[in-house]
C-alpha positions as CSV (number, residue, x, y, z in Angstrom):
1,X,14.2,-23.5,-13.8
2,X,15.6,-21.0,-16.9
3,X,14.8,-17.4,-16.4
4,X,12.8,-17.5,-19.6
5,X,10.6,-20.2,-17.9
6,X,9.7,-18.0,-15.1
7,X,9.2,-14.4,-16.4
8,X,6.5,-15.1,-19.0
9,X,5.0,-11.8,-20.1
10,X,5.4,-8.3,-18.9
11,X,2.2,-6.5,-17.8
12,X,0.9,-3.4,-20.0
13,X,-2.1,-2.2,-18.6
14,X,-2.6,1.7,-17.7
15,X,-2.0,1.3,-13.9
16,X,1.0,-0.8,-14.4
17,X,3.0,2.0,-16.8
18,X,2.0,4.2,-14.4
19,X,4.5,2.3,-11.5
20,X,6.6,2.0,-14.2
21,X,6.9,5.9,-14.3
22,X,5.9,6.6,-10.7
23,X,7.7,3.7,-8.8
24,X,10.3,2.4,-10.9
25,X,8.4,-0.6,-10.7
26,X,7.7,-2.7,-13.8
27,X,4.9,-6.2,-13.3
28,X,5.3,-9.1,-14.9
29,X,3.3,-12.5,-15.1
30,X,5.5,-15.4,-13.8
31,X,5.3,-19.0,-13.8
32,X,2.9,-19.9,-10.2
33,X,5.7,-22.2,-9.2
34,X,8.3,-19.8,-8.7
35,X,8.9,-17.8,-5.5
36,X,10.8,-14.8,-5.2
37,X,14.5,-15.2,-4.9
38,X,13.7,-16.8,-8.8
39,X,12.3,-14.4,-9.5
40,X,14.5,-11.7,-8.6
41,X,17.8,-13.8,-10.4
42,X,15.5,-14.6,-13.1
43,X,14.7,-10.5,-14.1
44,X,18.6,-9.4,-13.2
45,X,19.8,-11.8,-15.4
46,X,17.4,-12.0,-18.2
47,X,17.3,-8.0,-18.3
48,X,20.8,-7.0,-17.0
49,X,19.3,-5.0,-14.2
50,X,19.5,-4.9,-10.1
51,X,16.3,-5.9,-8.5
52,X,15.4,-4.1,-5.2
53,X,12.7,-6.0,-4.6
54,X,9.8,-8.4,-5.5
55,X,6.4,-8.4,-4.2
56,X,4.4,-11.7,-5.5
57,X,0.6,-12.0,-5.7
58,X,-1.9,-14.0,-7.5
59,X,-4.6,-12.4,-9.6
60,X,-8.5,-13.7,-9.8
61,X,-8.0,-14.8,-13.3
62,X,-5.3,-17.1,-10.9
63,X,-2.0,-16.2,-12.6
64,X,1.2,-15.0,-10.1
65,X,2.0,-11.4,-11.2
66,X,5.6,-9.6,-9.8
67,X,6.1,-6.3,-8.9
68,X,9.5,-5.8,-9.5
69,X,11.1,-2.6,-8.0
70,X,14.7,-1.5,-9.2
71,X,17.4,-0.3,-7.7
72,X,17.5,3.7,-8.4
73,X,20.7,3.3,-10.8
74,X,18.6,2.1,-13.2
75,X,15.5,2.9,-14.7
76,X,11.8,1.3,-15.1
77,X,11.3,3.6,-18.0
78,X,14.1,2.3,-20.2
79,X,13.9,-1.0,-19.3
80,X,9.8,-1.1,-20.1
81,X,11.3,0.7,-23.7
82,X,13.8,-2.3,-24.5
83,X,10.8,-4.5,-23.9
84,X,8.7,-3.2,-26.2
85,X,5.9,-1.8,-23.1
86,X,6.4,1.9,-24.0
């Protein structure tokens, strides 16, 4: 599966920019069929950043959305800014 396959949209409500400042955290919605190690490869190489980690869960509306921490050498912040979320 491509990365651009499984990471289909970034999430840009209020509560998610707030991990995004707060946790460096950024949420994303991602294909249902993917699990996390995809994931993970998917965002480092689509985005040029180090994941720390991925927590996967699937919303009522039944799509999978990641929460994606980073590693503290980068930043949530800027990578939310080159992706057009702030």
């Amino acid at each position: 599966m491509e990365p651009s396959d499984i990471i289909i949209r970034p999430v840009s409500s209020e509560s998610a920019l707030e991990k995004v400042e707060k946790e460096n955290k950024i949420l994303f919605i991602v294909d249902p069929k993917s699990n996390k190690i995809q994931i993970k490869q998917a965002v480092e190489k689509l985005y040029g950043v180090k994941v720390k980690s991925v927590n996967t869960m699937i919303t009522p509306s039944a799509e999978k959305k990641a929460a994606v921490v980073l590693e503290k050498e980068f930043s949530a912040t800027e990578l939310a800014t080159k992706i057009g979320l702030l």
